[in-house]
MMTF fields as JSON, N, C-alpha, C and O atoms, coordinates in Angstrom:
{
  "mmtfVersion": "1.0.0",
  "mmtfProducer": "UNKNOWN",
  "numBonds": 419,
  "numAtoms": 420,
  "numGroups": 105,
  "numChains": 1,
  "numModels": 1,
  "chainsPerModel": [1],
  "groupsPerChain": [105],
  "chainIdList": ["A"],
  "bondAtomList": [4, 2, 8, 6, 12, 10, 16, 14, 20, 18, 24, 22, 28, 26, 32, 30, 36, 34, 40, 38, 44, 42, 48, 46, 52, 50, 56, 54, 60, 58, 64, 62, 68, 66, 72, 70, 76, 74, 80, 78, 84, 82, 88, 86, 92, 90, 96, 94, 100, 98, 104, 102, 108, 106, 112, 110, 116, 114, 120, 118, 124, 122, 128, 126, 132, 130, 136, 134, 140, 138, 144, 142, 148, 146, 152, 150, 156, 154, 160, 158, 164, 162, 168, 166, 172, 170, 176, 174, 180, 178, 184, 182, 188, 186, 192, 190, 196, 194, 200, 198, 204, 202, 208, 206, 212, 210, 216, 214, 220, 218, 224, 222, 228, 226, 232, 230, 236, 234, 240, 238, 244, 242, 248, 246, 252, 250, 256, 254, 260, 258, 264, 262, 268, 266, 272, 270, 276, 274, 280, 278, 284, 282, 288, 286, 292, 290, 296, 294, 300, 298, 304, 302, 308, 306, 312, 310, 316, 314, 320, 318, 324, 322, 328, 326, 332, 330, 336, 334, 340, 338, 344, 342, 348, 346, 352, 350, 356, 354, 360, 358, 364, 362, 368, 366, 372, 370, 376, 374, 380, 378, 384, 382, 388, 386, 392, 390, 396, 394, 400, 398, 404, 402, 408, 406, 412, 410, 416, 414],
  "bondOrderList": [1, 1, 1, 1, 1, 1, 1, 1, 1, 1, 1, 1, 1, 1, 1, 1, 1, 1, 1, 1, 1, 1, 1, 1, 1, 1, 1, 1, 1, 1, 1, 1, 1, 1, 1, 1, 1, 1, 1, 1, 1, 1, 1, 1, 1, 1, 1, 1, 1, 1, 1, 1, 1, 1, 1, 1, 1, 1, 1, 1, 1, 1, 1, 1, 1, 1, 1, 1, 1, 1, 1, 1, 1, 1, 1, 1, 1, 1, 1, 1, 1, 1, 1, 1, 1, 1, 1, 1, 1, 1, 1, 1, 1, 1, 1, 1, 1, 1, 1, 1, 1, 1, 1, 1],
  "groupList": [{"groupName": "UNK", "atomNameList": ["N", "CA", "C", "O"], "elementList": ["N", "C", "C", "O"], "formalChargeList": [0, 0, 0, 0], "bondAtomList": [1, 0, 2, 1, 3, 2], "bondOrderList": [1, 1, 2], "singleLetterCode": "X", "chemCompType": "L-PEPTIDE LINKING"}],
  "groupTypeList": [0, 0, 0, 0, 0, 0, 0, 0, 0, 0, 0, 0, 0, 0, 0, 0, 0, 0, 0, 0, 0, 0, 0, 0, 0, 0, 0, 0, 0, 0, 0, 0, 0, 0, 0, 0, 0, 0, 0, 0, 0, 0, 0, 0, 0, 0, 0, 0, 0, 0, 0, 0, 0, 0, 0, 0, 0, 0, 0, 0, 0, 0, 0, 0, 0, 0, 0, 0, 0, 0, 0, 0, 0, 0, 0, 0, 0, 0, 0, 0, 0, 0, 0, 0, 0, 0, 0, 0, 0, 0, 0, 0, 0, 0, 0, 0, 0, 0, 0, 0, 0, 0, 0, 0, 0],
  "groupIdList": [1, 2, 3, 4, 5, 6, 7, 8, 9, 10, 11, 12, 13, 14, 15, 16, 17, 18, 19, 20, 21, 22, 23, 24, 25, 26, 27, 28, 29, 30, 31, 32, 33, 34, 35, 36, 37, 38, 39, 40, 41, 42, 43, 44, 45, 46, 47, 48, 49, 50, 51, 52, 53, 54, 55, 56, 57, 58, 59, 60, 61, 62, 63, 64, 65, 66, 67, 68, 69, 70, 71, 72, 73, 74, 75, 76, 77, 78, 79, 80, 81, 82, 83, 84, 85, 86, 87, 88, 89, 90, 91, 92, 93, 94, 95, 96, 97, 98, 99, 100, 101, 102, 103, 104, 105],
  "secStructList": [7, 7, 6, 6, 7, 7, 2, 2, 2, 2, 2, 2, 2, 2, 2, 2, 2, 2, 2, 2, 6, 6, 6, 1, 7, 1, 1, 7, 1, 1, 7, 7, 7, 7, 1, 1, 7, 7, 7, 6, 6, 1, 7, 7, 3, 3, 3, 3, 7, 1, 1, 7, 6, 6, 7, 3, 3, 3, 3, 7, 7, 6, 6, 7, 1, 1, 6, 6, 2, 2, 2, 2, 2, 2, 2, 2, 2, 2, 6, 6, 6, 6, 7, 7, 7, 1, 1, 7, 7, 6, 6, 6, 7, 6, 6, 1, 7, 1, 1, 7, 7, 4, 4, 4, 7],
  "xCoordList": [54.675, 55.143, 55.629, 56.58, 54.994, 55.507, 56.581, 56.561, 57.67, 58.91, 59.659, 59.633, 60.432, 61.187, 60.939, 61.749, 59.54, 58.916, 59.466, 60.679, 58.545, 58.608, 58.679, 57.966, 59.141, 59.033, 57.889, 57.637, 57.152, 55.515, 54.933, 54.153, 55.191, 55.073, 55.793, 55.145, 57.343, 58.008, 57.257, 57.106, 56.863, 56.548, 54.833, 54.632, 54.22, 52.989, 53.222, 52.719, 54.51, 54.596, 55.57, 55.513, 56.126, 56.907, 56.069, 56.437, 54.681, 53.426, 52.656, 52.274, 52.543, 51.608, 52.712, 52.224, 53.847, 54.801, 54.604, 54.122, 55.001, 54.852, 53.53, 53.35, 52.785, 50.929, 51.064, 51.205, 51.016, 51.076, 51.698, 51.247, 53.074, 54.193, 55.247, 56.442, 54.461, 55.036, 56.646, 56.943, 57.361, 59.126, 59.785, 60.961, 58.931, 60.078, 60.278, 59.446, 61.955, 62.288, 61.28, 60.965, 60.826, 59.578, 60.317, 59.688, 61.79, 62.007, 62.853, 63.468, 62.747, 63.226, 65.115, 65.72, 65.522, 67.198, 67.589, 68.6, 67.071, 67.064, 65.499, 64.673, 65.238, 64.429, 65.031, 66.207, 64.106, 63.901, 62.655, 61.819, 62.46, 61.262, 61.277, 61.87, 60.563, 60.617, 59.409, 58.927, 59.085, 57.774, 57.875, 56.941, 58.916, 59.381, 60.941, 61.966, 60.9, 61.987, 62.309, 61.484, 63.43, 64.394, 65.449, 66.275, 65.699, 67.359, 67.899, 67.201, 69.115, 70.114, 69.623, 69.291, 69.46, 69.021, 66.874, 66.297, 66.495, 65.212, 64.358, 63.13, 65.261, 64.684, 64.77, 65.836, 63.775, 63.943, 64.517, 64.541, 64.823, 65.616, 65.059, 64.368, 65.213, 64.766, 66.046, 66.527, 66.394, 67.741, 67.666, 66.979, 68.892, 68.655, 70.236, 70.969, 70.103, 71.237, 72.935, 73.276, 73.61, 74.543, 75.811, 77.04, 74.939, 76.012, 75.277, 75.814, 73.955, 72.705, 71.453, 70.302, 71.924, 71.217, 69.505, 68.747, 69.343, 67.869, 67.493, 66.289, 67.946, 67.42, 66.824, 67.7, 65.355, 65.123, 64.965, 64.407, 65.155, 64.717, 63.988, 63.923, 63.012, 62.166, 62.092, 61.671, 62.649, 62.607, 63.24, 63.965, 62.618, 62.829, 61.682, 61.589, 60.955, 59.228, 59.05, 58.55, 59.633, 59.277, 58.015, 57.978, 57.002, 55.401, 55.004, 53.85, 55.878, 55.064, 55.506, 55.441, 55.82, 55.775, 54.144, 53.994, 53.375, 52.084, 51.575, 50.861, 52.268, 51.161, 52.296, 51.932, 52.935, 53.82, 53.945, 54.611, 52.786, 52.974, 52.916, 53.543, 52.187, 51.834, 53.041, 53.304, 53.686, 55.247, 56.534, 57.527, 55.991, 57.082, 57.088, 58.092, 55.656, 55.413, 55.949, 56.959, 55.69, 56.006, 57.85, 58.503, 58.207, 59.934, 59.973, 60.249, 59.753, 59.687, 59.866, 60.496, 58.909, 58.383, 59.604, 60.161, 59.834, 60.463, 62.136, 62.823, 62.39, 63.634, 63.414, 64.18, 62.82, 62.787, 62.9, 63.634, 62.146, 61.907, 63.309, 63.469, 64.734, 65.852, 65.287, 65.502, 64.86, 64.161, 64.796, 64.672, 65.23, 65.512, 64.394, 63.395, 64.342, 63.353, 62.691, 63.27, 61.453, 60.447, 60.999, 60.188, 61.922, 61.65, 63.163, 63.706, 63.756, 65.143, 65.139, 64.312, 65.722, 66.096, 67.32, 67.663, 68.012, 69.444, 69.406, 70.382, 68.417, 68.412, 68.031, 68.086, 67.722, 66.908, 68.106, 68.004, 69.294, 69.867, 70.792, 71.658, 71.275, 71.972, 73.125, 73.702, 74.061, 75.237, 75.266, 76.381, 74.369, 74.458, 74.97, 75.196, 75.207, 75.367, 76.711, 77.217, 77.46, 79.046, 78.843, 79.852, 78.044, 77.88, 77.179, 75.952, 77.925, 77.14, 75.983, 75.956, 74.787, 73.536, 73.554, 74.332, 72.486, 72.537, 72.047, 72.278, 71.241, 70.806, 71.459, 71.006, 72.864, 74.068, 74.935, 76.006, 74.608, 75.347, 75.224, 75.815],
  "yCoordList": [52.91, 53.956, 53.308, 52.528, 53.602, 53.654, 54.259, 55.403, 54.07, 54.417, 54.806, 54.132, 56.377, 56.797, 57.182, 57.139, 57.672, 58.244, 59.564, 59.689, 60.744, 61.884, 62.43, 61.756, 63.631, 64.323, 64.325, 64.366, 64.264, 64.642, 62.962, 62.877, 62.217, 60.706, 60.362, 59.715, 60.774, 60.596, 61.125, 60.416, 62.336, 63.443, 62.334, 62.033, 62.126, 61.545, 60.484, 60.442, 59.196, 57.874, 58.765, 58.301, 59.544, 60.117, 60.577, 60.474, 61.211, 61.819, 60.614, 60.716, 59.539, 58.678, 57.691, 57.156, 57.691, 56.999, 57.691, 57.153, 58.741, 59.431, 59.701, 59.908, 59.633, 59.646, 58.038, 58.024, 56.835, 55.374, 55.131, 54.852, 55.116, 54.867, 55.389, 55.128, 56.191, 57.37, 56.528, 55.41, 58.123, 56.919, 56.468, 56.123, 56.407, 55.393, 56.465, 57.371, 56.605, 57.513, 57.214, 56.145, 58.855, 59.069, 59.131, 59.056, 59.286, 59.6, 58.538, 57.868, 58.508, 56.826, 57.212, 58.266, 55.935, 56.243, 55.838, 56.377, 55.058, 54.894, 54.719, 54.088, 55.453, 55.414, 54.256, 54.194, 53.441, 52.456, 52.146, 51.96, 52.071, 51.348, 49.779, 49.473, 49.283, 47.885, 46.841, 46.015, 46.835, 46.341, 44.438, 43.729, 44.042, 42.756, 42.493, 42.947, 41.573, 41.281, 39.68, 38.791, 39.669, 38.544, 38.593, 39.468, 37.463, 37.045, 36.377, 35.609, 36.387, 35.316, 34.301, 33.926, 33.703, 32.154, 31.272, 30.197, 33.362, 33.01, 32.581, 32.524, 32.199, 31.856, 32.828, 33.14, 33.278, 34.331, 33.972, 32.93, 34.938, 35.7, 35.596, 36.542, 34.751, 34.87, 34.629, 33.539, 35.748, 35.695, 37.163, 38.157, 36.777, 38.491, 38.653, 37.883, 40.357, 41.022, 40.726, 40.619, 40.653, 40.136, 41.425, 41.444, 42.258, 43.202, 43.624, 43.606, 44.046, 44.458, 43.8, 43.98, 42.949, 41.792, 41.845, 40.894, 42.807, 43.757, 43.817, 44.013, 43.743, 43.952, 42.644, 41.915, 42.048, 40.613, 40.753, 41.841, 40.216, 40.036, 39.283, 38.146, 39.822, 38.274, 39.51, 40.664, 38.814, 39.706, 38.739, 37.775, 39.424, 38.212, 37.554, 37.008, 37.638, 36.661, 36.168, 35.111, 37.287, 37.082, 36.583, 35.355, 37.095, 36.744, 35.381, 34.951, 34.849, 33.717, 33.207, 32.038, 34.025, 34.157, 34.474, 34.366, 34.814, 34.78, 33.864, 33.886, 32.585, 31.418, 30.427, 29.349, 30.805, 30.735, 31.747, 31.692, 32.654, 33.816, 33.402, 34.147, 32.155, 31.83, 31.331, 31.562, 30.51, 29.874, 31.326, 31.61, 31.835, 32.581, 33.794, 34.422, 34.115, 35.482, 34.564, 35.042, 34.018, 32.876, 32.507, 32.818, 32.207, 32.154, 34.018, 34.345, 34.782, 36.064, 36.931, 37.824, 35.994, 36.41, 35.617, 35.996, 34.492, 34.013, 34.471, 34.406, 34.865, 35.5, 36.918, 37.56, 36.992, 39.12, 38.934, 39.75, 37.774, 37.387, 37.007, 36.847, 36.8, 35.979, 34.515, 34.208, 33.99, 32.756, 31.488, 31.89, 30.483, 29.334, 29.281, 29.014, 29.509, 28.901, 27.381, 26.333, 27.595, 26.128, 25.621, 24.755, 25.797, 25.235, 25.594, 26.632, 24.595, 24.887, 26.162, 26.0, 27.419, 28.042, 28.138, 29.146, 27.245, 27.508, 27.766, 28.407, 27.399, 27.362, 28.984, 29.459, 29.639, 30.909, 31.913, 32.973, 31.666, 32.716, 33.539, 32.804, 34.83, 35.308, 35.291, 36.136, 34.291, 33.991, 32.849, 32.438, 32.473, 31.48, 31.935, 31.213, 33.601, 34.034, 34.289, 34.736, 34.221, 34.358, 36.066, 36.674, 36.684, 38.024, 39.204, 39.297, 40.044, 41.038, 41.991, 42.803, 41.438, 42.18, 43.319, 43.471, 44.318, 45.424, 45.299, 46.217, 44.146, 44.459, 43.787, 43.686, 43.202, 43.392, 44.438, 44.171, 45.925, 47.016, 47.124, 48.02],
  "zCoordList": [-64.092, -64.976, -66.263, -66.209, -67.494, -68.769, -69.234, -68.781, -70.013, -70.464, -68.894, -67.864, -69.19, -67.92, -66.706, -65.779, -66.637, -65.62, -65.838, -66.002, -65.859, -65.461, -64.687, -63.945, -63.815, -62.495, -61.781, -60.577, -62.914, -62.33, -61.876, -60.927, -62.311, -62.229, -60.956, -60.133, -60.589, -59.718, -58.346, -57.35, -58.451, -57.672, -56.831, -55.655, -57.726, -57.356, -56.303, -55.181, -57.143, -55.876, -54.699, -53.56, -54.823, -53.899, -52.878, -51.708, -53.256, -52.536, -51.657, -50.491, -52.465, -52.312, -50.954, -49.958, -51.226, -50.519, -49.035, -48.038, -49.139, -47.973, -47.14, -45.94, -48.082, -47.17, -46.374, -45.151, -47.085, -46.789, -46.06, -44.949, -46.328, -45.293, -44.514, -44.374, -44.057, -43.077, -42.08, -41.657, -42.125, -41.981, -42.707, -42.596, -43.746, -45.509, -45.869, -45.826, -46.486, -47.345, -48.631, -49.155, -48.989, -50.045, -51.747, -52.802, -51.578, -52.98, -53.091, -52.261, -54.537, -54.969, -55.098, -55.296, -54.899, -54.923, -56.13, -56.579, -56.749, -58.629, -59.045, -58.386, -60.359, -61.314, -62.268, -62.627, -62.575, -63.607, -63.825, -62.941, -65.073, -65.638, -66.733, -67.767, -66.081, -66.566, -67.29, -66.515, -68.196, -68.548, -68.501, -68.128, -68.864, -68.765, -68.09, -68.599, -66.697, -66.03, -66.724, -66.932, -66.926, -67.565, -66.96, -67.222, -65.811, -65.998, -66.742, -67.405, -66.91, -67.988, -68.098, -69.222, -67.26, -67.345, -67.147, -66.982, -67.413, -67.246, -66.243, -66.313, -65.044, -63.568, -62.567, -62.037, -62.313, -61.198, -59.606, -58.951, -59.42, -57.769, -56.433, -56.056, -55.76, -54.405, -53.335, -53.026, -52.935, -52.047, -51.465, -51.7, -50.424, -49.348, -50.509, -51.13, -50.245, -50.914, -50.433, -49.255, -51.275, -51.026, -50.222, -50.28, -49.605, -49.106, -47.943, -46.836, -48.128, -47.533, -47.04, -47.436, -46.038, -45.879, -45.284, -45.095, -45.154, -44.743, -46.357, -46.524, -47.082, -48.482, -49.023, -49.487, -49.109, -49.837, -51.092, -51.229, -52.233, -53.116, -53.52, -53.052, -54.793, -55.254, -56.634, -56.544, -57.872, -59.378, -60.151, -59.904, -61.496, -62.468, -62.99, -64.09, -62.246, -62.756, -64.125, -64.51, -64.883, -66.928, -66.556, -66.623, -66.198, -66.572, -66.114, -66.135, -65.769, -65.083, -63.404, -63.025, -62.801, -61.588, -60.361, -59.144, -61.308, -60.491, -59.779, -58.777, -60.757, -60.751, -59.168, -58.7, -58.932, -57.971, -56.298, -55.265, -56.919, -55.943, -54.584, -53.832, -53.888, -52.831, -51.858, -50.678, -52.917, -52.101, -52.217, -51.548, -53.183, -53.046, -52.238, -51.899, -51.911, -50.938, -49.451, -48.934, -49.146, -48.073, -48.189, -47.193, -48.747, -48.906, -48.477, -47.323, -49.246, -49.116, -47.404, -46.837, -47.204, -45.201, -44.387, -43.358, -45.1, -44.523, -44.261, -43.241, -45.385, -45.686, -44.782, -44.063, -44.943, -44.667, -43.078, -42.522, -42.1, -40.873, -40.349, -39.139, -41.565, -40.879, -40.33, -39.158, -40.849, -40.711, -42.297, -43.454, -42.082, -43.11, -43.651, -42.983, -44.879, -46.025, -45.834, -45.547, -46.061, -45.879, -47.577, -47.905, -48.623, -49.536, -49.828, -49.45, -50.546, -51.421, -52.233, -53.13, -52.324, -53.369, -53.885, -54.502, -53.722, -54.077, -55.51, -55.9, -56.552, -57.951, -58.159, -59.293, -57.249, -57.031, -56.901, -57.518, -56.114, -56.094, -56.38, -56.855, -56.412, -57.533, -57.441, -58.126, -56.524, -56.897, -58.25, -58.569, -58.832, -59.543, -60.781, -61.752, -60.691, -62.052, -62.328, -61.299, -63.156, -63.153, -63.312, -62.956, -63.647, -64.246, -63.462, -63.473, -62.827, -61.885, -62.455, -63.381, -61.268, -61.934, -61.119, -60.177, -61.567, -61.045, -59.863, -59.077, -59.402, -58.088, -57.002, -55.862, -57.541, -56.641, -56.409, -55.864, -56.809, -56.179, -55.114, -54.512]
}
């Protein structure tokens, strides 16, 4: 979705959510749109949530996270599995930030 997303935009992945993955809540609990992800320090996020530990993260890419996609879908599985990471991320995760991001609510 470009700019805010519309109802009608919402309404579609909400449709499409619910055909695919039957059981997942279908409507989103925040709308955001994002064309470029940047953290502070330009290095992206790979850590479980710091409240919600069923929650993994991996955000932040700024465009060059593709070229990485292989280790990091893999840290990814690994995390989500409750399983120790095959690779250091400590540089990865978002306590490193003195500054609360939004996807520590």
């Amino acid at each position: 979705i470009i700019g805010r997303g519309t109802p009608q935009d919402i309404k579609i992945l909400s449709e499409f959510v619910k055909k695919y993955f039957p059981g997942l809540e279908s409507e989103p609990a925040v709308v955001e749109s994002c064309m470029y992800t940047c953290t502070p320090d330009n290095n992206f996020i790979l850590d479980c949530h710091p409240v919600h530990e069923n929650i993994i993260i991996g955000a932040g890419f700024s465009g060059h996270g593709f070229k990485l996609s292989p280790v990091v879908g893999k840290i990814l599985c690994e995390l989500s599995m409750g399983k120790t990471p095959s690779h250091d991320i400590s540089p990865f995760k978002m306590n490193r930030f003195s500054i609360k991001l939004k996807s520590a609510l």
